[in-house]
C-alpha positions as CSV (number, residue, x, y, z in Angstrom):
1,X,125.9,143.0,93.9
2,X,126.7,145.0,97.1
3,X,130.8,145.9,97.8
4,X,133.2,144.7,100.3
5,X,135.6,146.9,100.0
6,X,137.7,145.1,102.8
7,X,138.3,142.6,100.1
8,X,138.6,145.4,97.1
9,X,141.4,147.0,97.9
10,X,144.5,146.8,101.0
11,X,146.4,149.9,101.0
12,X,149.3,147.7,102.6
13,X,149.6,144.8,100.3
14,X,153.7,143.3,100.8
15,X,152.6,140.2,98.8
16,X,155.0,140.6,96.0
17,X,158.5,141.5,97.6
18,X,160.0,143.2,94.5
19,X,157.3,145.4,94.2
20,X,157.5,146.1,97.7
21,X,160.6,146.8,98.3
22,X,160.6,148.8,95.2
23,X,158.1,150.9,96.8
24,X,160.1,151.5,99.6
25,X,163.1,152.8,97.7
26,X,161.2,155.3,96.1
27,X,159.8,156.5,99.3
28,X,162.9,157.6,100.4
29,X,164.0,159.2,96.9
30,X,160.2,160.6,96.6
31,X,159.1,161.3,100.3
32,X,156.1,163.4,99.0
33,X,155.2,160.4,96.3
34,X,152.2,158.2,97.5
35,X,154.8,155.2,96.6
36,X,151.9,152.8,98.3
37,X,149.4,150.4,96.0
38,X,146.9,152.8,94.6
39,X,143.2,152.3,95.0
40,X,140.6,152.3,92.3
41,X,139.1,155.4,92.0
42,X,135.3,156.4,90.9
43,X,131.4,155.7,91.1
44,X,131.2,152.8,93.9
45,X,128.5,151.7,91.2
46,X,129.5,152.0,88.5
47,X,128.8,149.2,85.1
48,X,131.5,150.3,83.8
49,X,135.2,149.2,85.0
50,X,138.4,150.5,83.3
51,X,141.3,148.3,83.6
52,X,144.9,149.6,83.4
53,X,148.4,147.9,83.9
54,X,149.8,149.5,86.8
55,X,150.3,153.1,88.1
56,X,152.8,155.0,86.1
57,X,155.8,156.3,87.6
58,X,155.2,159.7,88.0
59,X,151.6,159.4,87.8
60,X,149.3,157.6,90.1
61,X,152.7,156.2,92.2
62,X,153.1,160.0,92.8
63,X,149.3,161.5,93.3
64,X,147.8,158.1,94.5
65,X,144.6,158.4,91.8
66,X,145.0,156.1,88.7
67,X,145.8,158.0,85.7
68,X,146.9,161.3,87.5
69,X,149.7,163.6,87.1
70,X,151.2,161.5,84.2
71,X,150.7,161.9,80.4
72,X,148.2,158.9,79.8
73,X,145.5,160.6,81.9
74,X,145.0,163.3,79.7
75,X,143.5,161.8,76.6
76,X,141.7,159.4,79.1
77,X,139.9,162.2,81.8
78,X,139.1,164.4,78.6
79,X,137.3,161.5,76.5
80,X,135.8,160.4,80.1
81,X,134.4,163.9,80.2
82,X,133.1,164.1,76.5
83,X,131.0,161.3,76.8
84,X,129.1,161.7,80.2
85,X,131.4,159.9,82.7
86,X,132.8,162.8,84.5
87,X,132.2,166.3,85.7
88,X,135.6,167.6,84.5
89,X,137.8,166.9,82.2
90,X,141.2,166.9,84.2
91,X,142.8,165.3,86.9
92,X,144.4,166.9,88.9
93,X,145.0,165.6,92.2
94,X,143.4,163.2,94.5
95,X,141.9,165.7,96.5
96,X,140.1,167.8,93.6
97,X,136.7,167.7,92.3
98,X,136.9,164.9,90.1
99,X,133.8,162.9,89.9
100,X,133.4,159.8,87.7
101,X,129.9,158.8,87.1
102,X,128.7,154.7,86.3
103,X,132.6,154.6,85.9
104,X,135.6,152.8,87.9
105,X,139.2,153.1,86.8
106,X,141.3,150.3,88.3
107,X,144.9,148.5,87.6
108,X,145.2,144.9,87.3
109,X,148.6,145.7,89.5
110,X,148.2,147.7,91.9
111,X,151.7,148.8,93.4
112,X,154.2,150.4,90.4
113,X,156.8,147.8,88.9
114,X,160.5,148.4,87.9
115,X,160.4,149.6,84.2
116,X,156.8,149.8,84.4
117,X,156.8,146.1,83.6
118,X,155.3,143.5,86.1
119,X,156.4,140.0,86.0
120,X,153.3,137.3,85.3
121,X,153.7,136.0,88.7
122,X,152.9,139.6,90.1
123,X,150.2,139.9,87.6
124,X,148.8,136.8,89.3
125,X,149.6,137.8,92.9
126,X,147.3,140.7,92.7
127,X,144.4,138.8,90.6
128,X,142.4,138.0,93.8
129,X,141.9,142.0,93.8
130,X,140.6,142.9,90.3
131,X,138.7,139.9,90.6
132,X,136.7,141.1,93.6
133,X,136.3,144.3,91.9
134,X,134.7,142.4,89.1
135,X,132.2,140.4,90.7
136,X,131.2,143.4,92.9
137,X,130.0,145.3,89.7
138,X,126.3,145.7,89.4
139,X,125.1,143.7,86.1
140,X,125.4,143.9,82.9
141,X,128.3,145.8,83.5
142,X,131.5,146.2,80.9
143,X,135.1,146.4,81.2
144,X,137.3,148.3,79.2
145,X,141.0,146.8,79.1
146,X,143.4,149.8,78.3
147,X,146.1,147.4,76.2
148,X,146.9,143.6,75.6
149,X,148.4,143.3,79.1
150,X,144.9,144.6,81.3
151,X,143.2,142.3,78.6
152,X,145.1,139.1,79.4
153,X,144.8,139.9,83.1
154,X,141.0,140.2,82.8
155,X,141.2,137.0,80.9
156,X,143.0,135.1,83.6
157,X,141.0,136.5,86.4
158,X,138.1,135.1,85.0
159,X,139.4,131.5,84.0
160,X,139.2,132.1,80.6
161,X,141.6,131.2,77.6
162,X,143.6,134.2,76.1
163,X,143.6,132.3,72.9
164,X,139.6,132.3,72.5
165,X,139.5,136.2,73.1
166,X,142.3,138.0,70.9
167,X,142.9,141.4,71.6
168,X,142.3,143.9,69.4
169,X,141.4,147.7,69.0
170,X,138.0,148.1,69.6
171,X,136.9,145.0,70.0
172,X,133.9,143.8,71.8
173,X,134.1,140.0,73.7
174,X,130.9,138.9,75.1
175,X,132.4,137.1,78.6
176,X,128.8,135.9,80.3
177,X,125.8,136.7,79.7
178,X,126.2,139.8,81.8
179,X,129.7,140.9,81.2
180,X,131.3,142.1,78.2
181,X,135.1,143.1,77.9
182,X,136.0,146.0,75.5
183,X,139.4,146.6,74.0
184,X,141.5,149.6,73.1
185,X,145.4,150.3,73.1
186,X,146.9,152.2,75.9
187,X,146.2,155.6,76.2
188,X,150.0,155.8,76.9
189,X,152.2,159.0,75.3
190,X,154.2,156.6,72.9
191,X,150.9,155.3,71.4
192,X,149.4,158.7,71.1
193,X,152.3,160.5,69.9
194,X,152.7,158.0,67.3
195,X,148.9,158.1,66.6
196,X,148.8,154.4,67.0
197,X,146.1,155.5,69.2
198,X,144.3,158.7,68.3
199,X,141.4,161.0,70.3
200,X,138.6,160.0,67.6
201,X,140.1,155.8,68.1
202,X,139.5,156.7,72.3
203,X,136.2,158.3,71.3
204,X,135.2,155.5,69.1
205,X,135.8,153.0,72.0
206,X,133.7,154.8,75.0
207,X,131.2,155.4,71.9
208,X,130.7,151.8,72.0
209,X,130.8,151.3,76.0
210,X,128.3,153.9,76.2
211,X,125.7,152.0,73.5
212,X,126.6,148.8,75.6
213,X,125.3,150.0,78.8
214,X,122.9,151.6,77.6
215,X,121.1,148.4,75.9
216,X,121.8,146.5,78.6
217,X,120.3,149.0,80.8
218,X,116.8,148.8,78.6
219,X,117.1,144.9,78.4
220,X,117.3,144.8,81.7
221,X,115.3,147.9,83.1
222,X,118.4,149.4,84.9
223,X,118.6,152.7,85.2
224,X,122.1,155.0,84.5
């Protein structure tokens, strides 16, 4: 399925006025912060879409890219790099040379909340978004829900019952015949300082994204 990224993706959403007006604040205490929604960011492509929360604070609300400059992107570009979905394994900035390949990284909110915590109804605001992004993804195709939170929003995107799809560390849910929803705990620095969430854990869950598309690849003769 082709993209219209006119409906992706609006780099001057105001639909939900606390997060906007947060925004706003910041931009005068941050002038050189992005302090905008932040796009998705990777292969136009790509089978493979990783779902986050929202931008971190002084991560993708300050460079713009999802998962850079903050601590959570580290474990996440490296493991990204290790198995075959990117050409480095930093990143840096949203102008570097960063490429993901048959990979997406989006958030299911896309502007940064107070406390890093969205309310539901701003979870919901900002569905129509993750939901386009979702039905523009080539099939099969997988998504990986970074934490409980992107997992209930790809739940409620799709019309589908949190209570038939618990979340759990690694688990696989088979949504349509086409689309199959991955889970692992945040990459965040309180989970992998604690080694709630561990490099091999990561490795373990891209492991089994990779042997997803791949079979779906030869079941359906797609390439990548």
């Amino acid at each position: 399925m082709s993209r219209n990224n006119s409906s992706k993706f609006n780099p001057d959403c105001r639909d939900c006025p606390r997060l906007a007006g947060f925004l706003d604040q910041l931009a005068v205490k941050h002038p050189d912060y992005h302090a905008r929604p932040v796009a998705p960011f990777g292969d136009d492509n790509a089978r493979l879409l990783i779902v986050g929360l929202a931008p971190g604070m002084h991560g993708a609300n300050a460079t713009g890219r999802p998962f850079t400059g903050d601590h959570a992107g580290i474990l996440l570009y490296q493991t990204l790099f290790d198995y075959g979905f990117s050409n480095q394994p930093e990143s840096v900035s949203r102008d570097d040379a960063l490429q993901l390949h048959n990979c997406r990284i989006t958030n299911a909110v896309k502007c940064l909340p107070p406390q890093n915590k969205p309310l539901l109804d701003e979870v919901k605001t900002c569905n129509h978004y993750l939901r386009a992004e979702i039905d523009g993804l080539p099939s099969p195709a997988v998504l990986l829900a970074l934490g409980k939170l992107a997992h209930d929003a790809v739940l409620r995107v799709l019309g589908m019952r949190l209570s038939a799809y618990r979340f759990a560390h690694g688990g696989i849910h088979t949504l349509t015949d086409n689309l199959s929803l991955i889970d692992s705990y945040h990459c965040s620095r309180y989970n992998t300082q604690t080694r709630r969430l561990t490099p091999a854990m990561f490795g373990q869950v891209f492991q089994l994204a990779r042997q997803l598309l791949d079979s779906s690849s030869e079941q359906a003769g797609v390439s990548g």
